[in-house]
N, C-alpha and C positions, 0 to 999 in steps of 0.2 A: 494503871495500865490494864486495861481488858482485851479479853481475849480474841475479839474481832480484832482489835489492835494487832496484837502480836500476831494473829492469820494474815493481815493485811501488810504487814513487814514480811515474815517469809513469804509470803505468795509475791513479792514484790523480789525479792533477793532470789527465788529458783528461776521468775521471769529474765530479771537483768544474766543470772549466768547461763540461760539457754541463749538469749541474745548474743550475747559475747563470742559464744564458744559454738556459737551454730554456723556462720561462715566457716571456719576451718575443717569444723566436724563436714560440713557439706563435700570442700574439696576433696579431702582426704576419700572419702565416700567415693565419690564422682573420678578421682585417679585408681583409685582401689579396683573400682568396677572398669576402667578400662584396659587395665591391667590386666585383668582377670579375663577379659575377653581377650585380649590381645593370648595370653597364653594357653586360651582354650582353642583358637583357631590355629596357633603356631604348633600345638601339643608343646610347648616345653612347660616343661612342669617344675621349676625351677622354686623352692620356696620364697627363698629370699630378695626375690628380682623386684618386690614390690614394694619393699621400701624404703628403697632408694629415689624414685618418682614420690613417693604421697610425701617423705622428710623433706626434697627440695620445695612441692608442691606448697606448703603448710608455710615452711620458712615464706616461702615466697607470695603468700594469703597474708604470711603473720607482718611483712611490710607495707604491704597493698592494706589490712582494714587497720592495723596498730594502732593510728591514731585516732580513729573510727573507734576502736576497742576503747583506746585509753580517753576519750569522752565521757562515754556510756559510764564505764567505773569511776570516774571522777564527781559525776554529777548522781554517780548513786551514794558513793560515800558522802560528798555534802547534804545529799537531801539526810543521810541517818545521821549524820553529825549536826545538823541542824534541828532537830529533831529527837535531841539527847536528853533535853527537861523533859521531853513526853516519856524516858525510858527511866527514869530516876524518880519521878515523882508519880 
């Protein structure tokens, strides 16, 4: 196993978990920031108003891409499970 190798599995493993986890990270974001706005024009300065909108937000992300999600991880654990004589030998 050489070391390009091993660069080219994790540089393949940090790719697949920003994929995964960048939709959610996006809305969460994107409710976060309207929140934000929404209580800088209202002045209510309320800490915890926000998340309650980003937790349904995400739930509601985490139905919508799930099985979008649970592809992407499927097909990355077979390619490394397929892939396991190159990590043993």
């Amino acid at each position: 196993m050489s070391a390009e190798f091993v660069i080219s599995m994790a540089e393949r493993g940090i790719f697949t978990v920003l994929v995964i986890a960048g939709p959610l990270l996006l809305i969460a974001l994107g409710i976060g920031l309207a929140v934000s706005i929404f209580q800088a024009t209202t002045q209510i300065q309320e800490q915890t108003l926000a998340f309650i909108p980003k937790i349904v937000g995400v739930l509601v992300a985490l139905i919508v891409f799930g099985p979008w999600m649970l592809s992407h991880m499927i097909a990355y654990a077979a390619e490394i499970f397929g892939n396991l004589h190159r990590f043993i030998g």
